[in-house]
C-alpha positions as CSV (number, residue, x, y, z in Angstrom):
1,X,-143.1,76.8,83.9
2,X,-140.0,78.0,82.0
3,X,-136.9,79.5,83.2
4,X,-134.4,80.9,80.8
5,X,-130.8,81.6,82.3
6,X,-128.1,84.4,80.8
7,X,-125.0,86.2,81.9
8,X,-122.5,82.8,81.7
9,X,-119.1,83.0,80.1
10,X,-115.5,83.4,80.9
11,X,-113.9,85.5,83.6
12,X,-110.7,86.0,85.0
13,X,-110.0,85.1,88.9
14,X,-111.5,87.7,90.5
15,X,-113.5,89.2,88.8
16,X,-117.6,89.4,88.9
17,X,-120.7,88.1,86.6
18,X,-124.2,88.4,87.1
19,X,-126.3,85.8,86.3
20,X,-130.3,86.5,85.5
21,X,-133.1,84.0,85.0
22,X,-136.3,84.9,83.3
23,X,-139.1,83.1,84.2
24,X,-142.5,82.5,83.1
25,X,-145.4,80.1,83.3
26,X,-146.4,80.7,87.1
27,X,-147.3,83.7,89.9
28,X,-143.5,84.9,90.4
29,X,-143.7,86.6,93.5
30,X,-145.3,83.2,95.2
31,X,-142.9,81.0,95.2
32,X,-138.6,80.5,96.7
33,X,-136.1,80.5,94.2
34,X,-133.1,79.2,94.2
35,X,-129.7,78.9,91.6
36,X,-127.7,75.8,91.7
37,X,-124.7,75.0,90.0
38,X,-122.7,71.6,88.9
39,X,-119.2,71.3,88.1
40,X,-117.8,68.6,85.6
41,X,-117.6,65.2,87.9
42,X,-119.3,66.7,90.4
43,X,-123.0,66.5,92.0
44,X,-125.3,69.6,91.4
45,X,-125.1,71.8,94.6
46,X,-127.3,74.5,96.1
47,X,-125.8,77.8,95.6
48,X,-128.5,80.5,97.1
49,X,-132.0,80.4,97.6
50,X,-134.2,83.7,98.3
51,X,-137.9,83.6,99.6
52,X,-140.8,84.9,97.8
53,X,-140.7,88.5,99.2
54,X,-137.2,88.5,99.2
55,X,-136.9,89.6,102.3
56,X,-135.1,85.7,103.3
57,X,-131.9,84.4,101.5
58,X,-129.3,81.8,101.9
59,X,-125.8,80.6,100.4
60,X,-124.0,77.4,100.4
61,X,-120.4,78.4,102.8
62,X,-118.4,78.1,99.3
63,X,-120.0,81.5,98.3
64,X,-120.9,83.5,101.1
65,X,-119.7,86.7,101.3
66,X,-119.1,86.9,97.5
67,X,-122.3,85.9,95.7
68,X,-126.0,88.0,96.5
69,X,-129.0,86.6,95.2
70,X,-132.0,88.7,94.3
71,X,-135.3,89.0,92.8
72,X,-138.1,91.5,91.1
73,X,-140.9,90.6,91.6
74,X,-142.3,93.0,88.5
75,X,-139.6,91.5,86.0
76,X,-140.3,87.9,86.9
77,X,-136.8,87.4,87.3
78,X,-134.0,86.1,89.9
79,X,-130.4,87.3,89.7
80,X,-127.5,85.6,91.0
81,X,-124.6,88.5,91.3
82,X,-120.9,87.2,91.7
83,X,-118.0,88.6,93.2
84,X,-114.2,87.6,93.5
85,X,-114.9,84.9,91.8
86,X,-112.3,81.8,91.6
87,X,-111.5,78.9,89.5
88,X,-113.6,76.7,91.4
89,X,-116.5,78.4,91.1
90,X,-116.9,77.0,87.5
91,X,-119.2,74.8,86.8
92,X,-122.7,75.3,84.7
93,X,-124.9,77.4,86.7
94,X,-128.8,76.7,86.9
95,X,-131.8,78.2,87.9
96,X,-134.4,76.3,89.7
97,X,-138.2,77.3,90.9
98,X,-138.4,74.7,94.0
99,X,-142.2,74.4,94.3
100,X,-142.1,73.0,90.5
101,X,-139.3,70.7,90.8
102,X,-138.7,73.6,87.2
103,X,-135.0,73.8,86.1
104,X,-133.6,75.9,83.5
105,X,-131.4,74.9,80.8
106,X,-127.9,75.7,82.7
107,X,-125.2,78.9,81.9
108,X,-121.6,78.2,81.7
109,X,-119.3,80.3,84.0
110,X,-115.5,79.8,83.8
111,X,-113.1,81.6,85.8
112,X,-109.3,81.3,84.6
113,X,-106.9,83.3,83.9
């Protein structure tokens, strides 16, 4: 199983990145996914999670309303899209394939102005 995160870097308050994770290594369309993220001193948290279909998706309170997660099942890939984001909301962001216990190797995000 290997998942490969892109679409970190730095933002100003407010603004939006989109974060994609390419997987490979298992049948896709299967299995949940799900993005955490950890920021420095702080425990890794769930962010969203999204069934297999898609058709089921869920955020941490923090991000509702601002984040969408979402999925193609043709690409192999989840994307994490963020909106009006805030300082807070830094931290390194990682994509995670729950039925593997799989974690990719983590994107930065920093929002500051």
């Amino acid at each position: 199983v290997q998942l490969v995160e892109s679409g970190g870097g730095l933002v100003q308050p407010g603004g939006s990145l989109r974060l994609s994770c390419a997987t490979s290594g298992f049948t896709f369309s299967s299995y949940a996914m799900s993005w955490y993220r950890q920021a420095p001193g702080k425990e890794r948290e769930l962010v969203a999670y999204i069934s297999r279909s898609g058709g089921t998706s869920n955020y941490a309170d923090s991000v509702k309303g601002r984040f969408t997660i979402s999925r193609d099942n043709a690409k192999n890939t989840v994307t994490l899209q963020m909106n009006s984001l805030k300082p807070e909301d830094t931290a390194v962001y990682y994509c995670h394939a729950p039925r593997f216990n799989s974690w990719g190797q983590g994107t930065q995000v920093t929002v500051s102005s």
